[in-house]
C-alpha positions in Angstrom: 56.2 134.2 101.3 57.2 132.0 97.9 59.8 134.8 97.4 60.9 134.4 101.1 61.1 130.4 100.7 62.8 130.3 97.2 65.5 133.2 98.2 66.6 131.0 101.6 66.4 127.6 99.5 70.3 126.8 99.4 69.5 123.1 99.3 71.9 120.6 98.7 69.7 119.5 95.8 70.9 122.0 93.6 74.3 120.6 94.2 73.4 116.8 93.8 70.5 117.3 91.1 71.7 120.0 89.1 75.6 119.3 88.6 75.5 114.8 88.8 73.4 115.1 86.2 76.1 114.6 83.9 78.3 112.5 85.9 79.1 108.9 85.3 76.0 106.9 86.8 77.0 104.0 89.7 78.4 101.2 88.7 79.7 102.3 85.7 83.2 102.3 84.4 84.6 105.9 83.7 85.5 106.5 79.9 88.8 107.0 79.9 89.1 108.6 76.2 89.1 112.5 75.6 85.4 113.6 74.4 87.1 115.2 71.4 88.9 111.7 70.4 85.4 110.7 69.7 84.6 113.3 66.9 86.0 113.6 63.8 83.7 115.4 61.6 82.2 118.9 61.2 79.7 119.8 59.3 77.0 123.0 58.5 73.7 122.9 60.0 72.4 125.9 58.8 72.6 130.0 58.3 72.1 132.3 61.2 71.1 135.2 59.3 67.5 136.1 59.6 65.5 138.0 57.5 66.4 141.9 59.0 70.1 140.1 58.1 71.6 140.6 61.5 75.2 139.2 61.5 78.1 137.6 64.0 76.1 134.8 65.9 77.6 134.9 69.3 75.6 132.9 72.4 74.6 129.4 71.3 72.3 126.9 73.2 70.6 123.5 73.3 66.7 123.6 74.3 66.2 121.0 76.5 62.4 121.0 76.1 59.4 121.7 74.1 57.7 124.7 75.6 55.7 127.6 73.9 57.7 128.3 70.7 61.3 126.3 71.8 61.4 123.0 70.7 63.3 120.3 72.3 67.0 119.5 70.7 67.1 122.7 68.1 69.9 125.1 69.3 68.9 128.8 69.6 71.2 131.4 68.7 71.8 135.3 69.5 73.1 137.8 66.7 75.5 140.5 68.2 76.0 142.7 65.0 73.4 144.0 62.4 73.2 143.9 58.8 75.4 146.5 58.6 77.8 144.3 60.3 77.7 147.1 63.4 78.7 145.3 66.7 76.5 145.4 69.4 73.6 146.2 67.7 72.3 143.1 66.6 68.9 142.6 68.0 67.3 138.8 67.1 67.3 135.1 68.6 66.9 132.2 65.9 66.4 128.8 66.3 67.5 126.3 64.1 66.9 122.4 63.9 69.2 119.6 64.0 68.1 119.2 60.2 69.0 122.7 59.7 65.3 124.9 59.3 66.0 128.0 60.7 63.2 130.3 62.2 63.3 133.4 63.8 62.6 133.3 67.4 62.2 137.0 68.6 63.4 140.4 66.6 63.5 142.6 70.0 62.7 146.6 69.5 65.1 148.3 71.8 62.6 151.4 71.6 60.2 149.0 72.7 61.3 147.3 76.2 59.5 147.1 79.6 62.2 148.2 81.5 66.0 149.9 81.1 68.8 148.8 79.3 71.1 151.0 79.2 72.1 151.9 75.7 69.7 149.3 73.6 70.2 146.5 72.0 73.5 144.4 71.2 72.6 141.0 71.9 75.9 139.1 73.3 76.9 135.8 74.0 75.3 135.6 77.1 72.1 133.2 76.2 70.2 130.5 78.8 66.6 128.7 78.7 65.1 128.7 82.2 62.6 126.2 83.0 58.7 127.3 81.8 60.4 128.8 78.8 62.1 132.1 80.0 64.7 133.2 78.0 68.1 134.9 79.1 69.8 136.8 76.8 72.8 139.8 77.5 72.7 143.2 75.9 76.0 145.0 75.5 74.7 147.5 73.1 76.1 150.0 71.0 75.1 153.3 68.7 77.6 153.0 65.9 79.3 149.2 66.3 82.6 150.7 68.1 84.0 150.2 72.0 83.6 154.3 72.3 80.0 153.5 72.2 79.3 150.7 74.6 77.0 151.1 77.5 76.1 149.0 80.4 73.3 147.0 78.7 71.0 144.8 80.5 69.6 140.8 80.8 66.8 140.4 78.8 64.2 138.3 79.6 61.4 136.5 77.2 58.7 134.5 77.1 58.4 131.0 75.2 56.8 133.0 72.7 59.5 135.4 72.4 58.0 138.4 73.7 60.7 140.5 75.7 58.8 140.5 79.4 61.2 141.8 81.5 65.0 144.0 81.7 67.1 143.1 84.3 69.4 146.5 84.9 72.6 147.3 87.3 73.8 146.0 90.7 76.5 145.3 89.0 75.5 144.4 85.5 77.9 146.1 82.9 78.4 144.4 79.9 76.9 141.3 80.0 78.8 139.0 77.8 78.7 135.0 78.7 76.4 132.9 81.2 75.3 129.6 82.4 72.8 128.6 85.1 71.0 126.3 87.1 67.6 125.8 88.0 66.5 123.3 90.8 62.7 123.8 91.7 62.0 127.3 92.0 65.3 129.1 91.7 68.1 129.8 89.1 71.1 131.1 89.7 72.6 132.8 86.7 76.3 133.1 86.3 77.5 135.9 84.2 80.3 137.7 83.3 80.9 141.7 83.0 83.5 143.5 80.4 82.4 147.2 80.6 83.6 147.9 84.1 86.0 150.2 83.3 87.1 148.9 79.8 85.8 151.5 78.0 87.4 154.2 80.1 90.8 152.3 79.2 91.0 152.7 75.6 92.8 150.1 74.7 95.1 149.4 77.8 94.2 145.9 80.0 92.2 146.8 82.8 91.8 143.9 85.6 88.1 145.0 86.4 85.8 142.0 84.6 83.6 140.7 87.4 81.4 136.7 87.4 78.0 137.9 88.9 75.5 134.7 90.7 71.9 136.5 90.1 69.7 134.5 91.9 66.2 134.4 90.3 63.0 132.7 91.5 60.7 131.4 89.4 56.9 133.6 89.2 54.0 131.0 87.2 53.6 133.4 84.2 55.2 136.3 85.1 59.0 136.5 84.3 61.5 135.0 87.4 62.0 137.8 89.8 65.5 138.6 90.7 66.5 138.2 94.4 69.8 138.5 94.9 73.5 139.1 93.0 76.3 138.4 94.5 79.8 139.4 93.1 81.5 135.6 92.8 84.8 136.7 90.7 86.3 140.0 90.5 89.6 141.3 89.0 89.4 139.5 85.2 91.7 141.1 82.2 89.7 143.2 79.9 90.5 145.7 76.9 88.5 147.0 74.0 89.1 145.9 70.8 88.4 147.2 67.2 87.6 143.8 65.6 86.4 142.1 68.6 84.4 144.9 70.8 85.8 144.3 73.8 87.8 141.6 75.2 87.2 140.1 78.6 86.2 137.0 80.9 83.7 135.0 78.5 82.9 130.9 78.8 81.5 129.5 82.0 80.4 126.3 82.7 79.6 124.8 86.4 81.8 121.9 87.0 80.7 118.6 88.8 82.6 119.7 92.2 80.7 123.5 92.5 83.4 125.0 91.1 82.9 127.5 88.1 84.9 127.9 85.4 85.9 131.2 83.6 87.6 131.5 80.1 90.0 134.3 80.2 90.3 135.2 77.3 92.7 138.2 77.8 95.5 135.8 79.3 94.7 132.2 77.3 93.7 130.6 80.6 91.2 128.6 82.2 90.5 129.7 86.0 87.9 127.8 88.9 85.9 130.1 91.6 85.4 127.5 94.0 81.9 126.5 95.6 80.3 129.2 93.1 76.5 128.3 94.3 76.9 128.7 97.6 79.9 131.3 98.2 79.2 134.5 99.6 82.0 136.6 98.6 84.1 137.0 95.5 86.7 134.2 94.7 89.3 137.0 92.8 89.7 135.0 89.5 89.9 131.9 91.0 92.2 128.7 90.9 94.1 128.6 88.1 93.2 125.5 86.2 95.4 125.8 82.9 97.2 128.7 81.2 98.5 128.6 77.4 100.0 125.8 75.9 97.1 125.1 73.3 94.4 128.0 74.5 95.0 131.0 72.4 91.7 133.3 73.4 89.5 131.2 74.7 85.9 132.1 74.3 82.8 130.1 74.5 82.7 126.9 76.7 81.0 123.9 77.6 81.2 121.3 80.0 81.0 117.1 78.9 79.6 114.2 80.3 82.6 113.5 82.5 83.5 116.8 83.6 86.4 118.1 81.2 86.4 121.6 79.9 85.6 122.3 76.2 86.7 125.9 75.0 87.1 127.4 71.4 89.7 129.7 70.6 89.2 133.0 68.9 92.5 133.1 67.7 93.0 130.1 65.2 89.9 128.4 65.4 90.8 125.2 67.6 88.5 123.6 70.0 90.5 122.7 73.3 89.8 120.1 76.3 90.8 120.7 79.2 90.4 118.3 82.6 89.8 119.8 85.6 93.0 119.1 86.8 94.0 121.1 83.8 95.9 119.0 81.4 95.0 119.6 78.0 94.4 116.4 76.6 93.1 117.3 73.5 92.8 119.9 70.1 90.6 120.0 67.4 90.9 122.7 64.4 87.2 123.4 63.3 87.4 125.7 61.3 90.3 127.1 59.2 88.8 130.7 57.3 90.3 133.8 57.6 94.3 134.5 58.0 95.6 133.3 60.1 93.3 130.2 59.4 90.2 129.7 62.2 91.1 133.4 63.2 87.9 135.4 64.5 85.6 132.4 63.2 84.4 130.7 66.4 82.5 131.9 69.6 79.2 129.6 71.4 79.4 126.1 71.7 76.4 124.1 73.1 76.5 119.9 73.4 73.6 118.5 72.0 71.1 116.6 73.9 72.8 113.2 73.6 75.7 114.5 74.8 77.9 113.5 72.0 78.5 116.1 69.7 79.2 119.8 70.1 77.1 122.7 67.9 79.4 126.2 67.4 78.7 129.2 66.0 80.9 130.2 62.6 81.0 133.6 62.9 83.6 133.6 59.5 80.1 132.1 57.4 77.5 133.5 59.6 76.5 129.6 60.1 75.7 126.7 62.9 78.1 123.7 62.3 78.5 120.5 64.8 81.2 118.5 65.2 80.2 115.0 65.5 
């Protein structure tokens, strides 16, 4: 029966609760002003590497509360590559606090998991808190840190103590590589992307394969959130391996205040919407376009702000990019400069913090957490 009610519960709450949450309250007057026009500084929090010295810090998010082992407003982080700097191998969560004390949240056995995933351990940018503590995290794993290697993977699932609880395995899950969610009562809806469909197989070439999953998952007490449904939302999304990358494919999505979902494609340097993504029962293709070049150069992580605009970094010169949903670009930011060419490679997650007024990223060139603020 509770699975019954929580798998039929397409309330309009989720809509209104879970997406005018960041909106502009009543009353008040709209901030005309880019978010990034606001921020000026950037500076390091602290080192991701823990102490196996896992490497490349990929998925990056804010814990909204203090449950079991999370603690509200410290930013937890997934490592995709070992100490061997292997991609898709890396196997630990940290958490690190706005003062910059880092603590390892879970070092996952892949020889020790309570269900398949297909090929280990790789843990990806794909990273989300559900409510009671249950951590998301994808697994796009590897056996020797090259595309040749890459299997299916899976969506692991821990407890707030960091204990891996449950795998959730196929119907479309290949690659798991970004995600965001929604949780209203009972039910979350995960929204995730796939790169492997096909990718592999490809070597090399552009495949247009990379699917946006909705898994719908209702909540259990203490056990881990059972899944329900998935539903195939986007289909058709440029992908390619890529020796200093991995792979190459749809990665940031962030819900906008309309329903709509946006994808970073990172293949093509655009910004796409799948319209009504909670509720839609079919796949959108790639969407609306929203915005396509002009400053995007491999967009990768993303993150939505108070008023709705876009936030993407770029993987190609380290700029951080807004874009409204209308899709003008109304503002750039260079974060970080390493490498040649300068930012290149360097950036990945982004997660706002809790105020809502300053963005945490990944620097995958120092192994690091800096905020712009």
């Amino acid at each position: 029966m509770r699975l019954r009610a929580c798998s039929s519960a397409l309330a309009t709450a989720v809509l209104t609760v879970g997406l005018a949450a960041g909106a502009t309250p009543a009353g008040a007057a709209a901030d005309p002003s880019a978010f990034l026009d606001r921020l000026h500084t950037v500076s390091p929090v602290a080192s991701t590497v823990p102490g196996n010295g896992d490497v490349n810090p990929y998925g990056t998010f804010t814990i909204r509360e203090s449950v079991g082992d999370l603690h509200q407003g410290n930013v937890l982080i997934s490592n995709f590559n070992n100490s061997a700097n292997a991609q898709g191998t890396g196997t630990t969560l940290v958490q690190i606090t706005p003062g910059g004390t880092r603590t390892t949240f879970a070092t996952i056995d892949p020889n020790n998991l309570p269900g398949p995933c297909p090929g280990g351990v790789g843990l990806t940018t794909a990273l989300t808190v559900l409510p009671g503590g249950w951590v998301v995290v994808g697994s796009l794993p590897t056996t020797d840190g090259t595309s040749a290697t890459a299997q299916a993977g899976c969506l692991l699932v821990l407890d707030k103590h960091g204990t891996v609880r449950e795998t959730l395995v196929g119907d479309g899950i290949n690659g798991p590589w970004d995600m965001t969610a929604i949780s209203i009562g009972k039910r979350s809806e995960l929204f995730v992307t796939n790169v492997l469909n096909g990718t592999v197989a490809g070597n090399g070439q552009q495949v247009d394969q990379g699917t946006v999953l909705r898994i719908t998952l209702c909540d259990a007490g203490d056990e881990p959130p059972q899944r329900v449904a998935t539903t195939v939302i986007g289909s058709g999304f440029p992908e390619r391996t890529d020796p200093a990358a991995l792979v190459v494919g749809p990665t940031g999505v962030g819900l906008g205040h309309d329903g709509s979902l946006f994808v970073a494609d990172t293949v093509l340097s655009r910004i796409t919407a799948i319209p009504n993504a909670i509720f839609r029962t079919d796949s959108a293709g790639t969407g609306q376009l929203v915005t396509t070049g002009g400053s995007l150069n491999g967009p990768l992580g993303m993150a939505i702000t108070p008023r709705g605009d876009v936030l993407t970094v770029n993987g190609g010169d380290g700029n951080i990019v807004e874009t409204t949903p209308a899709g003008e670009q109304v503002a750039v930011k260079q974060i970080n400069n390493e490498g040649s060419p300068p930012g290149s490679g360097a950036l990945f997650g982004l997660a706002l913090d809790l105020d809502r007024d300053a963005v945490y990223f990944v620097n995958d060139a120092d192994n690091a957490l800096d905020v712009l603020h």
